[in-house]
C-alpha positions as CSV (number, residue, x, y, z in Angstrom):
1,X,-16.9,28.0,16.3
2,X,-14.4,28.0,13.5
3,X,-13.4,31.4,11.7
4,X,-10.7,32.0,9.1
5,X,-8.5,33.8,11.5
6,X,-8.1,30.5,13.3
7,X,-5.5,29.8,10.2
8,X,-2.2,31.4,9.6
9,X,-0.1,31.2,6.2
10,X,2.0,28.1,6.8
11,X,0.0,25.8,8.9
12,X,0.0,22.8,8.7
13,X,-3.9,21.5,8.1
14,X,-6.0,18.6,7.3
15,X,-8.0,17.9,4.7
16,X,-10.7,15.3,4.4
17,X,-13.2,14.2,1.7
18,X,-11.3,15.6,-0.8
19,X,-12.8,14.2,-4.0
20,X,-15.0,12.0,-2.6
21,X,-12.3,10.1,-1.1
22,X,-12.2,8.3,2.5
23,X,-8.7,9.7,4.6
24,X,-7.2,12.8,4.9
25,X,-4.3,14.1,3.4
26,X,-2.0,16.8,4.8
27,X,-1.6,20.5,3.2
28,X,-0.6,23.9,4.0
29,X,-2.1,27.3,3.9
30,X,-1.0,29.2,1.1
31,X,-3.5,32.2,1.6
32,X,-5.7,33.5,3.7
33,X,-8.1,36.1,1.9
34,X,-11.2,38.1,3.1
35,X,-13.5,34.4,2.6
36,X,-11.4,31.6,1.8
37,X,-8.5,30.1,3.1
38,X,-6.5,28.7,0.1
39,X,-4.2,25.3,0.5
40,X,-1.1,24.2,-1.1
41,X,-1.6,21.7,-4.0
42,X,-4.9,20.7,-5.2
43,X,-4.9,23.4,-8.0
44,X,-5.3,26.2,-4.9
45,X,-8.6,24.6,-3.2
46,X,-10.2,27.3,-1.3
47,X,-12.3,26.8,1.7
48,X,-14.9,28.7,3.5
49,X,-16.9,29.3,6.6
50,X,-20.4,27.6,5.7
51,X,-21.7,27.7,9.3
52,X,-20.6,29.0,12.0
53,X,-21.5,26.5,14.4
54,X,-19.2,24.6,12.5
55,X,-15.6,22.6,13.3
56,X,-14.4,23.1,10.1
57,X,-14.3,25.1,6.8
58,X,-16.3,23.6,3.4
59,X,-14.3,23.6,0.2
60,X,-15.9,26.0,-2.2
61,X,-16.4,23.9,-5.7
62,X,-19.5,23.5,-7.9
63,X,-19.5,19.9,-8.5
64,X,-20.0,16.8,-6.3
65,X,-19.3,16.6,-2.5
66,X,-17.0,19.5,-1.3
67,X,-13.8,18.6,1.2
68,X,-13.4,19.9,4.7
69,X,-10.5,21.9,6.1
70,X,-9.3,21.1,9.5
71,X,-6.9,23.5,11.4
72,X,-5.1,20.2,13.2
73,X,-4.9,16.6,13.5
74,X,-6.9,17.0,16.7
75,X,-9.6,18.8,16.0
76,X,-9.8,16.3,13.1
77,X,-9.8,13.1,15.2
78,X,-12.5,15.2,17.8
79,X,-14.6,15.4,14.5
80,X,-14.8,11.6,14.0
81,X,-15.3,10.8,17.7
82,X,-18.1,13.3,18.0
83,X,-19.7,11.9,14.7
84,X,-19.5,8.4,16.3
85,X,-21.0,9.6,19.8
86,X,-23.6,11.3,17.7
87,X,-24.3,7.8,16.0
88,X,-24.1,5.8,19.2
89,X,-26.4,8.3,21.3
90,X,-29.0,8.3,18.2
91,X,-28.8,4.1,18.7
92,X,-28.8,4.0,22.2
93,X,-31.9,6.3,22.1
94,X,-33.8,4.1,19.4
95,X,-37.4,3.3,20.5
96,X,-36.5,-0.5,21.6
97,X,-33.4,1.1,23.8
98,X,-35.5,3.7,25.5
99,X,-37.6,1.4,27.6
100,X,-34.9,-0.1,29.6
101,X,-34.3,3.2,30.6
102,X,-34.6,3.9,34.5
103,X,-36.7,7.0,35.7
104,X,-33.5,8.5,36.9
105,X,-31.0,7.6,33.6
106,X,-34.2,9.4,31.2
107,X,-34.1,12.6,34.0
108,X,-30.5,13.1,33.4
109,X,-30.2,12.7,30.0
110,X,-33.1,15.2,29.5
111,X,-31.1,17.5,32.1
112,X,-27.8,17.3,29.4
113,X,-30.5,17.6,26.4
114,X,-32.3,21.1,28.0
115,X,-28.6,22.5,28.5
116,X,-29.0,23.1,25.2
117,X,-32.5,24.3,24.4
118,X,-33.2,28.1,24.4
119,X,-35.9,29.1,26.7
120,X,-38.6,29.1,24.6
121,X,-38.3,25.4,23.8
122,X,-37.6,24.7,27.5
123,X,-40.9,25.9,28.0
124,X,-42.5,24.1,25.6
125,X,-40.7,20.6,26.5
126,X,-42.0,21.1,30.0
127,X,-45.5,21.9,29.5
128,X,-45.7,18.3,26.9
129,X,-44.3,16.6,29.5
130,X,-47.3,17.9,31.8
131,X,-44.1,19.8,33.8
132,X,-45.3,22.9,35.6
């Protein structure tokens, strides 16, 4: 989702995590190379596409747990409220949740759920759930 021609020397980014700290701090590109994107302060902390499913880029370092580049505030604050949905679906879903579940809420959840799947697993969801 994220690729490193999404940045442009100057921009204003986000970082977060940096050093194992909670909060962000703002920085700006200083470089953009053929795999990282370098920032402004930090002794030149470069970042990198680690997946590219991903919102953000991972700071490349060898020790402890690396920061994360965002290209704005936004997609910053998107981060955190999808992390939070994530948490609140995974709850909400919880075995002792489930049950009070109508027949109708658990069809159209799995409806938003197979949007996702690939064939394959569509096919293999079905036939568990005795589906023809």
């Amino acid at each position: 989702m994220i690729s490193l021609s999404d940045f442009t020397v100057g921009q204003a980014v986000v970082v977060s995590g940096e050093h194992g700290r909670r909060g962000v701090r703002r920085a700006t590109v200083e470089a953009i190379g053929r795999k990282y994107v370098t920032i402004s302060g930090g002794w030149g902390a470069k970042f990198y596409v680690n997946h590219a499913e991903d919102d953000c880029l991972t700071e490349q370092n060898r020790y402890g747990a690396p920061a994360t580049l965002f290209p704005s505030e936004q997609a910053y604050a998107e981060r955190v409220e999808k992390e939070g949905l994530k948490k609140f679906v995974r709850n909400a879903c919880d075995w002792p949740n489930n049950g009070k579940l109508s027949l109708d809420q658990l069809r159209r959840i799995a409806a938003i759920i197979r949007e996702n799947e690939r064939p394959t697993e569509l096919h293999d969801a079905k036939t568990e759930a005795g589906e023809k």
